[in-house]
Structures are given as C-alpha cells and as structure tokens.
C-alpha positions as CSV (number, residue, x, y, z in Angstrom):
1,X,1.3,5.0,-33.1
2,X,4.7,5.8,-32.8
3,X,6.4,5.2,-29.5
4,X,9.6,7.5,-28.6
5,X,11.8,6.7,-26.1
6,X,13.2,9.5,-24.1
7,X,16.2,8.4,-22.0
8,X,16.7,10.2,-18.6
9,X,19.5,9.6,-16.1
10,X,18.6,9.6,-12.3
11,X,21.4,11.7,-11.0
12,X,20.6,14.6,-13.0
13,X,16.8,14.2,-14.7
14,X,15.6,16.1,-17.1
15,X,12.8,18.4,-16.0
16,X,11.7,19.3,-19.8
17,X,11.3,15.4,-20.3
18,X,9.4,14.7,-16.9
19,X,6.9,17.7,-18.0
20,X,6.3,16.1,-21.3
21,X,5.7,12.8,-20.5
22,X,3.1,14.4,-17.3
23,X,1.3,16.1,-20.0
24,X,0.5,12.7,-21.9
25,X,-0.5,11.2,-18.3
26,X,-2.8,13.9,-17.9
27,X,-4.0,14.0,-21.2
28,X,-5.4,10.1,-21.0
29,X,-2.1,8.3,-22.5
30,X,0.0,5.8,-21.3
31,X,4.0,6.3,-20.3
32,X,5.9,3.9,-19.1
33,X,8.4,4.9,-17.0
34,X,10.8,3.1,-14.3
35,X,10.7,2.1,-10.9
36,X,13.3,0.4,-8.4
37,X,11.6,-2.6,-9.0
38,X,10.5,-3.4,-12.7
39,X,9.3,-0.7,-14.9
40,X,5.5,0.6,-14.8
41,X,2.8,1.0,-17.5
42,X,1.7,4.5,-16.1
43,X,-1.6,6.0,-16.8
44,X,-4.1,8.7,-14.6
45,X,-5.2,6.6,-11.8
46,X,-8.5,8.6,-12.0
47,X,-9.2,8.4,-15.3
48,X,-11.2,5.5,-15.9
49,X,-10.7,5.4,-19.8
50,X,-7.0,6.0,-19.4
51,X,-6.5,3.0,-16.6
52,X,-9.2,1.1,-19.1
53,X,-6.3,1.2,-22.2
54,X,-4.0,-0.1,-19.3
55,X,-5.7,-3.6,-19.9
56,X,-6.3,-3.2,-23.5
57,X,-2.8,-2.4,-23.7
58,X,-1.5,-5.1,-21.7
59,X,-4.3,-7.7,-22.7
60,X,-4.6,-7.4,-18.7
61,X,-7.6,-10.2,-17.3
62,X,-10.5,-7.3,-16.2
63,X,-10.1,-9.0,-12.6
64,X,-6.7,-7.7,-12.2
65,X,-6.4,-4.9,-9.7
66,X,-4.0,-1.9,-10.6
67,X,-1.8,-0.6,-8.5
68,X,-1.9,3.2,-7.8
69,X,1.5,4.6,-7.1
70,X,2.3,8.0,-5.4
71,X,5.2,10.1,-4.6
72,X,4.5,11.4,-0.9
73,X,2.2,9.7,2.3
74,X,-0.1,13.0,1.8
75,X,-1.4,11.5,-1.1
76,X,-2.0,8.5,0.4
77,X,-4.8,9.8,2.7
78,X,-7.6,11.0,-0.1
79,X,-7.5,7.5,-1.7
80,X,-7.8,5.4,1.0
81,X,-10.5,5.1,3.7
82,X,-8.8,4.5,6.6
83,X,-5.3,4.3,8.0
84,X,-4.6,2.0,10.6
85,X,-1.7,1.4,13.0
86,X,-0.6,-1.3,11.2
87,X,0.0,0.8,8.0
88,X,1.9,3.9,10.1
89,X,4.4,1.2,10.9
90,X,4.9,0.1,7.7
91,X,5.6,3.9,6.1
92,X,9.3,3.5,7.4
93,X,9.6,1.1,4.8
94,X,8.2,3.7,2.7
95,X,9.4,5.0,-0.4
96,X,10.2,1.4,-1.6
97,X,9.2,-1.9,-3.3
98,X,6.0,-2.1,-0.9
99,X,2.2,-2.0,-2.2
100,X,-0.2,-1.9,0.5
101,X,-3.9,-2.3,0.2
102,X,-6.5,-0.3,2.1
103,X,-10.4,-0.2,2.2
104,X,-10.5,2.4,-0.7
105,X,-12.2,6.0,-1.0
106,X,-14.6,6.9,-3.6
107,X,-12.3,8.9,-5.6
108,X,-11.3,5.9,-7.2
109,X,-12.8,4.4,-10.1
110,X,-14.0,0.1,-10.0
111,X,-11.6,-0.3,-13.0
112,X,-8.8,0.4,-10.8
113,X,-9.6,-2.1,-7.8
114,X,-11.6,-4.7,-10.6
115,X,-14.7,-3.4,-8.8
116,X,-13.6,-4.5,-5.6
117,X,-13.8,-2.6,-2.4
118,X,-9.9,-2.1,-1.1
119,X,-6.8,-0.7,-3.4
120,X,-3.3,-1.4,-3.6
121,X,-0.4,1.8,-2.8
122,X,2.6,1.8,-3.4
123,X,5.4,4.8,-3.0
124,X,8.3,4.1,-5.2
125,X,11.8,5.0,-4.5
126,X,12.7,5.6,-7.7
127,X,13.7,9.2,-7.9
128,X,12.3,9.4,-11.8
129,X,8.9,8.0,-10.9
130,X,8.6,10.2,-8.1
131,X,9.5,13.1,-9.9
132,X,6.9,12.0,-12.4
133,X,4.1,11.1,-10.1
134,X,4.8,15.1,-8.7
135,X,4.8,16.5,-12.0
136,X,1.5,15.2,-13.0
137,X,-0.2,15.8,-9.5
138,X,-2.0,12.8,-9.8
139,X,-1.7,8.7,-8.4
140,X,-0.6,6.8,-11.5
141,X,-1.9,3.8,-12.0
142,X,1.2,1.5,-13.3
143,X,1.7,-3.0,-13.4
144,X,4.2,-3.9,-15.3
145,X,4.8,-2.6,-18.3
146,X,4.5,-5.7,-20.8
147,X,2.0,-7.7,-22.3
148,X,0.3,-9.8,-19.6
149,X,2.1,-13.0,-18.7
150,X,5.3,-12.5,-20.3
151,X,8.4,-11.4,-18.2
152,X,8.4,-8.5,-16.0
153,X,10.8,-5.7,-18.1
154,X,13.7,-4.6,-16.4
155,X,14.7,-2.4,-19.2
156,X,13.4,0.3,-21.4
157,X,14.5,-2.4,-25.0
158,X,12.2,-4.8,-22.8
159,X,8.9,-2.2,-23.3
160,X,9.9,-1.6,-26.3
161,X,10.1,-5.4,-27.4
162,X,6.6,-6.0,-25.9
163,X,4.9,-2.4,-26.3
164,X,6.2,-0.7,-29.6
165,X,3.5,0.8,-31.1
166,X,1.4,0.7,-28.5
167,X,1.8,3.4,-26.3
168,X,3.4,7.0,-26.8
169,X,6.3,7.2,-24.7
170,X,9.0,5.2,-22.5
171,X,10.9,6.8,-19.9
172,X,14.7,5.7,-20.5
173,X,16.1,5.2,-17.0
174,X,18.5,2.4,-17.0
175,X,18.2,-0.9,-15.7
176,X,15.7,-1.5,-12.9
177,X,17.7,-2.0,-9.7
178,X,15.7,-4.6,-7.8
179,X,14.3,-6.9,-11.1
180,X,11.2,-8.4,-9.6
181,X,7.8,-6.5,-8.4
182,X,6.9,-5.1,-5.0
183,X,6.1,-7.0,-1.7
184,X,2.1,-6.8,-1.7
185,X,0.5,-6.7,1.6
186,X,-2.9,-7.1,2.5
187,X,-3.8,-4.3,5.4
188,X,-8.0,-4.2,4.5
189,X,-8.8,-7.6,6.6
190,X,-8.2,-8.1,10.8
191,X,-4.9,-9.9,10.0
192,X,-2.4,-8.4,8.4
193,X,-1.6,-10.8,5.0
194,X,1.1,-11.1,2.2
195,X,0.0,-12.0,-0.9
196,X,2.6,-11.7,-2.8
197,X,6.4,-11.8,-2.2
198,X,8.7,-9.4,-3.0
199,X,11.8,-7.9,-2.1
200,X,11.2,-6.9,1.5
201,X,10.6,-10.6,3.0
202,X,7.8,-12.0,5.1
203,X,11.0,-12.8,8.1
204,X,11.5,-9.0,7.9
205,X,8.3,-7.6,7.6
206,X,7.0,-9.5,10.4
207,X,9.3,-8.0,13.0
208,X,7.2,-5.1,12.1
209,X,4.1,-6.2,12.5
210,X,4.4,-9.4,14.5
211,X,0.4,-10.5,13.4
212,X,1.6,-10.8,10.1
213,X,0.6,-13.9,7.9
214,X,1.1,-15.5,4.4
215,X,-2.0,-15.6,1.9
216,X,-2.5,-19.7,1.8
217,X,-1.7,-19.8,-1.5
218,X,1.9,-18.7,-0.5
219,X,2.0,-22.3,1.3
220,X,0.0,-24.3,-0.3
221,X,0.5,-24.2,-4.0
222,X,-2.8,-26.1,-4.6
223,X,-5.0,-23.2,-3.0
224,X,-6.2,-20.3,-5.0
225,X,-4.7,-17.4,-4.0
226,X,-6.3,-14.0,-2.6
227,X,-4.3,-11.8,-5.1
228,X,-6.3,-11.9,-8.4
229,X,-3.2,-11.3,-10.6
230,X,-1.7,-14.3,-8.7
231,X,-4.3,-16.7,-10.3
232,X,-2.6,-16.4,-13.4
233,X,0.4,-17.8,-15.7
234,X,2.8,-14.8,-15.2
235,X,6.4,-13.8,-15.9
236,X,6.4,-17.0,-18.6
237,X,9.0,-17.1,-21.4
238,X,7.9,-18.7,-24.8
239,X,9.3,-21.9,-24.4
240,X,8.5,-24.4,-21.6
241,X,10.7,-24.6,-18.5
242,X,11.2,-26.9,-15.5
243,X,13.2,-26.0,-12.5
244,X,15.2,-28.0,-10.2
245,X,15.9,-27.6,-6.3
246,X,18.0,-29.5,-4.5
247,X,21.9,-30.6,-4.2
248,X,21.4,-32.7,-6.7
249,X,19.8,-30.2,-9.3
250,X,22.2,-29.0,-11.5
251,X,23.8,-32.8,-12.1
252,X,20.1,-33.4,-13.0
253,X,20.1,-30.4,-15.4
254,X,23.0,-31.2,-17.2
255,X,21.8,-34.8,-17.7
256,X,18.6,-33.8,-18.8
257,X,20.1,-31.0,-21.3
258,X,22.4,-33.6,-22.9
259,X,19.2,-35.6,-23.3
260,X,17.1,-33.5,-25.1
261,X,19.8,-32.3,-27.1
262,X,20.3,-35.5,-28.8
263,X,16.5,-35.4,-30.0
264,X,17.4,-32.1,-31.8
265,X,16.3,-29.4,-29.2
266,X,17.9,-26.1,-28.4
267,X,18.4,-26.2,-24.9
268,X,18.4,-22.9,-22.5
269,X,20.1,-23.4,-18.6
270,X,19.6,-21.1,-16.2
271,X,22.2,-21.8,-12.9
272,X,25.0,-19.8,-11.0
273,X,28.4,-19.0,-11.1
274,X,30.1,-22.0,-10.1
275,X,28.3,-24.3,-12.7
276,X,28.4,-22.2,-15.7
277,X,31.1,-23.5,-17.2
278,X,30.7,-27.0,-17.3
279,X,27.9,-26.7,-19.8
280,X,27.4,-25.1,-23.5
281,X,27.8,-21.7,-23.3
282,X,25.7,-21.0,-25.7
283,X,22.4,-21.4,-24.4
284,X,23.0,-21.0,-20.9
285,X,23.2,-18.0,-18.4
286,X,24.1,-17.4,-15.1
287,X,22.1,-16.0,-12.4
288,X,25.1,-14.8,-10.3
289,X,26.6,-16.2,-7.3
290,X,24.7,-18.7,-5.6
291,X,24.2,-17.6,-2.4
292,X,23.5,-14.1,-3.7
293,X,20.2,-13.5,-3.6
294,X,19.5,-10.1,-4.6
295,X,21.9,-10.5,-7.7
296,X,19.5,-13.2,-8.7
297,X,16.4,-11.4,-8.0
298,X,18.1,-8.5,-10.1
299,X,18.6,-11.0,-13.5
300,X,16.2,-13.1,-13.4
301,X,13.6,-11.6,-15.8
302,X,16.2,-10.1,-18.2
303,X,17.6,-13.6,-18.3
304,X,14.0,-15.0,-19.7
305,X,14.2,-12.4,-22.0
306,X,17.8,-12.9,-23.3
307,X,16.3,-16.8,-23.5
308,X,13.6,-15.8,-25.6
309,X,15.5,-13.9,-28.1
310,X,17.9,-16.7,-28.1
311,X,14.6,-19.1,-29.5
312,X,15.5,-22.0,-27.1
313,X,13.1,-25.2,-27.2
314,X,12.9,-26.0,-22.9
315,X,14.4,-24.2,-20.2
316,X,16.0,-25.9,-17.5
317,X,16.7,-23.7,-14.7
318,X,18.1,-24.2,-11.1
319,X,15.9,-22.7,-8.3
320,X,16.8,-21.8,-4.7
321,X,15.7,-22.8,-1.3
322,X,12.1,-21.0,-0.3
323,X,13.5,-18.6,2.3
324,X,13.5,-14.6,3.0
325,X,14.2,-13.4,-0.9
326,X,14.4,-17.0,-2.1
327,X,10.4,-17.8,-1.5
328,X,10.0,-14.4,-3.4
329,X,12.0,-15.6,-6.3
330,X,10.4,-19.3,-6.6
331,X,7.1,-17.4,-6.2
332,X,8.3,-15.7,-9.6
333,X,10.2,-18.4,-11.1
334,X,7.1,-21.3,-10.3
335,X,4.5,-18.7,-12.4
336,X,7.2,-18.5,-14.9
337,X,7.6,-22.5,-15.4
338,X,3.6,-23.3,-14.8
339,X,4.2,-24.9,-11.6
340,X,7.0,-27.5,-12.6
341,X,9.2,-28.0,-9.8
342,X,11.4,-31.0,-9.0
343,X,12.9,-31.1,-5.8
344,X,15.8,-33.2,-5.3
C-alpha cells in the first residue's frame, strides 16, 4: 500500500483534501490526521472492521479501548447513555485535550470499548480534525497514530516513520501543539476519576468538580491501573532510559554519561536549557527552559524520536517534580523508561 501524505495548513484548509480523506474514513480505511494533542490513527468509529485494522495496524493489545472523537456536544448524546451533571460542567473545557468516559449506547460496537460497558469522548480543538470528523458525519475512532508502545507522534515524518505502508493517507498539519495525549477522566462510576494525566491538570480540573479523584495507580505506582492502555510499556524509545529527579540529578547524569562512555556506549541526555552546554552536544537535547512546562510537554516525544534516529545505547534524562503538568509528564516519561526513576 502506498501511503500519501497530503499536507494541509490550519489557517486556510483545504476542503478538496478534507473530502478525500472522509471518503477513505467512510469507505473502511484508516487516515491519520492531527489533533492539538498528538496525531490520531482515524478510522469509522462504527465500523467494527475498520476500528478492527486500528489494532492490526498499530499491533494495539485487544484490551485497549479506543477513543471516539467528535466535532460538536450534539454528537455526543447518541453515543453515550447518560449525561450527568458532572459532564455539563466539564463541556467548558470542551473542544480540547479532554476524553471523558460515559456508560455507552448501543450504537457502538465491543471492539471500540474492548467489550466493556462505558466509552471514552473526546472533542478536539484542532480545527483540521474537526473539520474532518464533520465531513465524514461520523465519531472517528483515533489513539495515537504509531505502532503501540513507541512514542506518541507529534509530526506527520513521525506516522510516516512508524506507519508507511500501512495505511492510505496522513493528514499534513504541522507540528502538534500540545505533544502529549488528552486528560482521560473517568465520569461512568459515583466518583468522578482521572486515569490518566494530561494537559488540563488534576489541581485545575478539580475546581470543577470538587469530588474529583486520581485512579490509584496515579499514586501508587505499584497498583494496576483502571485505564487498560495504562497497563502497558508505552511512549518507549529503542534504547533503555533512566531518569533522574532531584537537585542533584543532572550532576548525577553527567557523571553517569561520562561513565558509560568510557565502556564504549553512545550516550543520549535529555535536560533543560541551563545545562545543555556543559555536556556533548551531540547526543544530547534540551527540553526547554526548566520551569517551562508546557515547552516540555510540547518536545518531549519528538525528542525520543530525534534519540532514536540518533541510535543512542541508554538514555539519561532529567525529570520534573510530580505537580499540575509535571505529574502528567513523569506519568509519560515513567512508561517511557519502564518505571526507572531515581530521585535525588
């Protein structure tokens, strides 16, 4: 299969290209396409085959709920079984990077919710995917659009790297804006539950709804958490990496690095600003400034990529203090080293 990518610029999108890449949603096919966060794997949310070749695709575990996107709250109400209060309150946070999950209706097919009985919404504010979504009429079905585990793509070259071949089309948007996946939050139980961080923060979110709560695995790194696609190595480059927390984790990087070096190992760092220079440039990247947060949310992935291609041996990364954004990007950074976290 050949796989064209069709680039597409936000500010003025091209209707002829939206249509096209509808038609192959509604014909079955996958399109990958972007979203404010990372960029989706799109395919007819109610089309079992079509959300089927989603996993195949992706090499997705068959546990691993979809998420169904749509492009307006009308949408919302023939997939879902009930609206609470909880949920109206939320829809001001609507479009954006928030998935919510509701008891779900029979319109939609076990493959999407892994058989289960809720599903997972989101409304994207990216203007291309909601353009799309509208031009195909239908709730797409969309993760990530890589091969499962690897790093989230941030780019159309990073669907390309992973997906070449294997799907029909990529939407060309640009660079993601956000860099790591929607707040998921869990509105199908009494107590409303975050199961996985993202960009809109349990500290915010929870002078929403002041009942809100963090899935125990979001504490606790030894429980299993509540969010099947949680369970899993995710967002992992190829080579191992350990990150380091603390004052004294970048003196600790930098003596580490020198030490595997000498046994003959390519050695990636991942830090901020301020450090950069103090170390090979050649295998290291910054993340931004250090206290910006959203910058580092933004480059993380595409800096696991740029490692990869680089062929490093280890990567030794510095991490951030679990608060607002930052517990949203050691939730991502943890999955992507396996759990190996030194704090010092």
């Amino acid at each position: 299969m050949e796989t064209i990518i069709k680039k597409i610029q936000r500010d003025n999108i091209d209707q002829e290209t939206i249509k096209e890449a509808a038609s192959l949603l509604k014909e079955g096919k996958l399109v990958a396409f972007p979203t404010e966060t990372v960029y989706g794997l799109g395919a007819n949310g109610l089309n079992p085959k079509a959300c089927e070749n989603i996993f195949k695709t992706k090499n997705r575990p068959a546990d691993n709920p979809l998420i169904l996107h749509i492009s307006n709250i009308g949408m919302l109400y023939n997939l879902v079984s009930g609206v609470n209060e909880d949920a109206k309150k939320l829809f001001d946070l609507w479009p954006g990077p928030l998935t919510i999950i509701f008891k779900k209706s029979k319109l939609i097919p076990d493959v999407v919710t892994a058989g289960g009985d809720t599903v997972a919404i989101r409304f994207p504010k990216d203007e291309i995917a909601r353009r799309l979504i509208e031009e195909a009429n239908l709730p797409i079905a969309a993760p990530s659009a890589n091969i499962s585990g690897r790093p989230s793509p941030t780019k159309a070259s990073d669907v390309y790297y992973d997906l070449n071949g294997k799907i029909p089309m990529i939407l060309d948007g640009g660079e993601s804006q956000i860099g790591i996946e929607s707040t998921v939050i869990d509105l199908s139980s009494e107590i409303p539950t975050i199961l996985r961080p993202g960009f809109y923060t349990y500290e915010y979110i929870k002078e929403i709804l002041a009942n809100l709560k963090l899935d125990d695995a979001l504490i606790d790194d030894n429980k299993i958490p509540k969010s099947p696609g949680q369970k899993y190595k995710h967002y992992a480059p190829k080579a191992k990496m350990k990150i380091f927390v603390g004052n004294k984790a970048f003196d600790t990087i930098y003596q580490q690095a020198k030490a595997y070096e000498e046994k003959g190992l390519k050695v990636g760092i991942l830090t901020f600003d301020d450090r950069i220079n103090e170390v090979s440039k050649a295998y290291a990247i910054s993340l931004g400034q250090r206290d910006d947060l959203r910058q580092m949310s933004h480059m993380l992935f595409s800096a696991l990529r740029k490692m990869d291609r680089m062929k490093v041996d280890i990567i030794l990364a510095e991490g951030v203090s679990e608060k607002n954004l930052g517990k949203s990007i050691m939730n991502r950074m943890k999955k992507s080293a396996s759990g190996n976290v030194e704090y010092l």
